[in-house]
N, C-alpha and C positions, 0 to 999 in steps of 0.2 A: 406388602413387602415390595411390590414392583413401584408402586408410589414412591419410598424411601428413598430407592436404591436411583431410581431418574433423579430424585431432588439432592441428591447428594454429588448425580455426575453433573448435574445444572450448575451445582452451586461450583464445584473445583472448577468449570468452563469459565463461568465468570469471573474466578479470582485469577484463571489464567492470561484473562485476558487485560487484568491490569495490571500486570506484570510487564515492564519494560524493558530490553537488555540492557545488562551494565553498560554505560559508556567506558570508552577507549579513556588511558590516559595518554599523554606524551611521549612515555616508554614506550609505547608499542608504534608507534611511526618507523617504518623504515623507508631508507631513502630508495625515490621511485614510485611510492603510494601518490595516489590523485588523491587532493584533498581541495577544500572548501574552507576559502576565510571569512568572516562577515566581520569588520573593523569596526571598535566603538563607537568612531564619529558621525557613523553610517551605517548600520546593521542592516540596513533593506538591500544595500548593494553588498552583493559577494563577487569573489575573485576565484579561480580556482585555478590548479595548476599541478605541478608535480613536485614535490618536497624533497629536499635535498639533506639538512639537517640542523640539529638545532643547537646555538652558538650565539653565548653572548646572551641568553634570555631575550633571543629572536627566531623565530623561523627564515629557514633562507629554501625558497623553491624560485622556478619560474612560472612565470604567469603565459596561462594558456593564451590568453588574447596578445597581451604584449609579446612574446616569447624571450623576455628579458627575464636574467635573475639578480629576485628584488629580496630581501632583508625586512620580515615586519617583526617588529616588536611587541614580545609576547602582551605588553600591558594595553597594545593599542589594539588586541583581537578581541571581539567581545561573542563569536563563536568560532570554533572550529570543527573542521567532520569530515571522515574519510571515507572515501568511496567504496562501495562492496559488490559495486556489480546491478547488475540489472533484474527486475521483479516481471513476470508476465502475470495479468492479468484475468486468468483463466478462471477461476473460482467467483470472484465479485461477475463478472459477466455472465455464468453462469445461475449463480443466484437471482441476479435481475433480468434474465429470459427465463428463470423459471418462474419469477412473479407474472412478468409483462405476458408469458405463455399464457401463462393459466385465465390472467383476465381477459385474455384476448377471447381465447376457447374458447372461456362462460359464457364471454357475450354473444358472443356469434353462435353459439349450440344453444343461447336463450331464445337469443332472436328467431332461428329456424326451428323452435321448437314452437312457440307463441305462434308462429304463421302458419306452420303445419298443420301441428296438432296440439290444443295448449294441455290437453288435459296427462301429457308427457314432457311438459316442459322443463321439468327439473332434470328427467332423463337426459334428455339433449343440453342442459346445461353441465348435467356429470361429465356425458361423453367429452363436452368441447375442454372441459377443467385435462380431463385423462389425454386427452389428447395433445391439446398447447401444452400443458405444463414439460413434457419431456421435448418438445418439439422446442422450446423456449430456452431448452437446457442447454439442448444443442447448439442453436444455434448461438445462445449469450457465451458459452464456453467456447466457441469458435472465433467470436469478434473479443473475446477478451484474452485470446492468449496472441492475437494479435498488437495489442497494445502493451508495451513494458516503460519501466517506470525507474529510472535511477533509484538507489536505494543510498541512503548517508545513514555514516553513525557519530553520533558525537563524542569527540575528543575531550577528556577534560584537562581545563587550563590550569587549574587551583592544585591544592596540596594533595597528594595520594590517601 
């Protein structure tokens, strides 16, 4: 039963995970939202700026870098995406100081175990696993909620 019951919360984890939020359409811009253009002739290069409103089948914001308000035409935008704020990083750091922990531990509680004493060496290899592994938590969850991440969501340009 306990088997079922995990392969069942496994599997909704996985399909939640490719689950993406609805993108924004158009309607939902209000003037003053940061948003992000990437122009069809160019999609590598984006602009970004703060939106003002839309008229004429164009977007009219100013552009952060120019601080000019410029008029792009919706046919010539081949993305759009509006700003949501910023992501910390706490959790993915976390996880990767609990990996980097634990192999650290191992290795080092293998090594002084093999020098010591080998005929305990898998002990001292538990101890280093029990040891780094939360010490790894710590400290990836420390340096990853130091690092944050702009967050976009895509606008859609097409029919509702």
């Amino acid at each position: 039963m306990r088997t079922a019951k995990l392969s069942s919360w496994s599997i909704l984890f996985v399909l939640a995970l490719g689950f993406e939020t609805a993108a924004q359409n158009l309607s939902s811009l209000a003037p003053g939202d940061r948003i992000r253009i990437a122009l069809a002739k160019n999609a590598n290069h984006q602009e970004s700026g703060i939106y003002h409103a839309l008229a004429d089948s164009a977007i009219i914001m100013t552009s952060e870098k120019s601080e000019k308000t410029v008029k792009v035409p919706l046919a010539a935008i081949a993305n759009l995406e509006i700003y949501r704020g910023t992501k910390r990083k706490t959790w993915s750091g976390a996880g990767i100081g609990v990996a980097v922990g634990a192999l650290a531990g191992g290795a080092i509680g293998s090594a002084i175990g093999e020098a010591t004493d080998p005929g305990f060496a898998g002990l001292y290899t538990f101890a280093g696993l029990v040891i780094g592994a939360p010490s790894g938590f710590l400290l990836g969850a420390i340096v990853g909620s130091e690092i944050k991440t702009k967050q976009w969501e895509e606008v859609r340009l097409g029919p509702q």
